[in-house]
N, C-alpha and C positions, 0 to 999 in steps of 0.2 A: 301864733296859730293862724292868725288871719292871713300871712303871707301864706303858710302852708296850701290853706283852703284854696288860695288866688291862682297859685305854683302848680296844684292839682288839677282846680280845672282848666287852666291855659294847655297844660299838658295832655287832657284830654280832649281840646276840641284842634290841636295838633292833632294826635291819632285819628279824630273824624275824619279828618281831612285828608289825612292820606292813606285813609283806607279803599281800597279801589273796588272799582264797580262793574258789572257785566253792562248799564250804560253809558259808561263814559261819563258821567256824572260829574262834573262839578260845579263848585258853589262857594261864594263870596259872599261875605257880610260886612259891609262896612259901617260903621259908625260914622254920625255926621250930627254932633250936637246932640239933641234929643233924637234924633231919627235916626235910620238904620237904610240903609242903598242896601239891595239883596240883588247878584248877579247870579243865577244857574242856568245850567242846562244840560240836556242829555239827551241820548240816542233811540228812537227806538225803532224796531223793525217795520214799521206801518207807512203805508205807502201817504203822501200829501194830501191825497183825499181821508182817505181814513182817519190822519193824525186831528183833521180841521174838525171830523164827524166825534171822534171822542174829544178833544179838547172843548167841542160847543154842546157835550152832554155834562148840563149843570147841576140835575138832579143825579146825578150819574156817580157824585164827587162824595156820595155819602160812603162810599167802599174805600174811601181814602181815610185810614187810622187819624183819629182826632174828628173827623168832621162829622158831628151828630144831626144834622139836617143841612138841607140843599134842595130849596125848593123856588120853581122861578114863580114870581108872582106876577110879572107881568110880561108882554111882547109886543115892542113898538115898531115896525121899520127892522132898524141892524142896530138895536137897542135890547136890551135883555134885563131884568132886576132880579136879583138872585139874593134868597132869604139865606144867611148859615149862621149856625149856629157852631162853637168849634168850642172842642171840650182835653185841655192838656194838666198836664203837672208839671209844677214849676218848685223841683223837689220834692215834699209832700204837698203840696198847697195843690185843690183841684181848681183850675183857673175855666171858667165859662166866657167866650165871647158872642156875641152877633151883633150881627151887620146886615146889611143890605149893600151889596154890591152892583155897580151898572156895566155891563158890558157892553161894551161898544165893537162889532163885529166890521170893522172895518175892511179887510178883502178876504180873503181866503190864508193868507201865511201871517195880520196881524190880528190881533183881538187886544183893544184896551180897556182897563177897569178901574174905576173908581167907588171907594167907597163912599155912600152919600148919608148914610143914617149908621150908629152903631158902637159899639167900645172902643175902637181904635181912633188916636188922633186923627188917623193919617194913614191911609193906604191905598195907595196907587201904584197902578204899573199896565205892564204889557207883555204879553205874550208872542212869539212871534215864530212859525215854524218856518224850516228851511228845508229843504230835499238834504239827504246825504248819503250817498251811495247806496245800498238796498233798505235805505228809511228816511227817516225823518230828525231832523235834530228840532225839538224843544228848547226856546229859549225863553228865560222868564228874569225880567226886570220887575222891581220895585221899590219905594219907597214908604217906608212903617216907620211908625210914630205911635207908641202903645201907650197907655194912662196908664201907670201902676205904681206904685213906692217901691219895686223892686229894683237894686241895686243894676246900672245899664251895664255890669261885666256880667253878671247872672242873666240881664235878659239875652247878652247878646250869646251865651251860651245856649241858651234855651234855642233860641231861633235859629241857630246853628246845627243841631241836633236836629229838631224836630222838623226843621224842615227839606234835612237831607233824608231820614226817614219816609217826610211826604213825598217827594220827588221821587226815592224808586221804587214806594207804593204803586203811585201814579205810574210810571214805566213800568213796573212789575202787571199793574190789572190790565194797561194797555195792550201789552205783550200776551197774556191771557186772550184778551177778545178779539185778539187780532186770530191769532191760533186757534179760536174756537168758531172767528167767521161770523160772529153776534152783528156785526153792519158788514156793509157793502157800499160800494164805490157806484155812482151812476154813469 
């Protein structure tokens, strides 16, 4: 039986994966001992200013499914601390995390973040956008290290799913406010 469950879901984070997307979307999860290296990224039609203006709206990220607060608590310089609170299921299990996140707003096309307080061992990474023909390409590194007793082929399913989910949330609301004109470019 246990194989079946294992057969099952390998087979279905195959189908995640090569289900195609109107952003060009893709996404890598590897495994690395206790921690997990997460490679994505995707396209979307916002011009490099715009992409930098909704990527640095962090209260902004609460329209992203799963994310039940997003609130920056503080503003230093090209420093950022960003309160989230993120609320998924892991099967039937409701899983609650927060953290406090730093971002670090380094030029215009990088933004890094680290987590400094919060339920995760371990999460870091960076963001990093690039011009691509009539948009922007999103690219998003990290590395996650989660505390749970849940089995690392289940989490890495999890993370897989849910955060190709978030990713064309994020390009989906992008593409919304770009279309609706909600910023503008200086």
């Amino acid at each position: 039986m246990r194989v079946f469950i294992v057969g099952v879901l390998f087979l279905t984070v195959l189908h995640a994966q090569a289900a195609s997307s109107p952003f060009d979307l893709y996404l890598q999860v590897y495994p690395n001992g206790d921690q997990f290296q997460i490679m994505a990224d995707y396209k979307v039609g916002l011009s490099p200013c715009q992409a930098v203006a909704y990527l640095r709206d962090y209260e902004g990220a609460k329209t992203i499914p799963g994310i039940k607060e997003s609130k920056v608590i503080s503003r230093s310089g090209n420093q950022v601390k960003v309160e989230r609170v993120v609320e998924d299921r892991i099967m039937l299990i409701l899983i609650t995390m927060r953290s406090v996140v730093q971002y670090k707003e380094l030029t215009e096309q990088i933004l890094d973040f680290e987590q400094i307080s919060g339920d995760a061992k371990v999460y870091k990474g960076t963001w990093r956008l690039d011009p691509d023909g009539e948009g922007t390409r999103f690219q998003f590194r990290a590395h996650v290290e989660v505390s749970t007793i849940v089995p690392q082929l289940v989490v890495e399913y999890f993370i897989k799913n849910q955060l190709s989910k978030r990713f064309e949330a994020m390009a989906e609301h992008a593409t919304q406010r770009f279309a609706q004109k909600q910023f503008s470019c200086k």
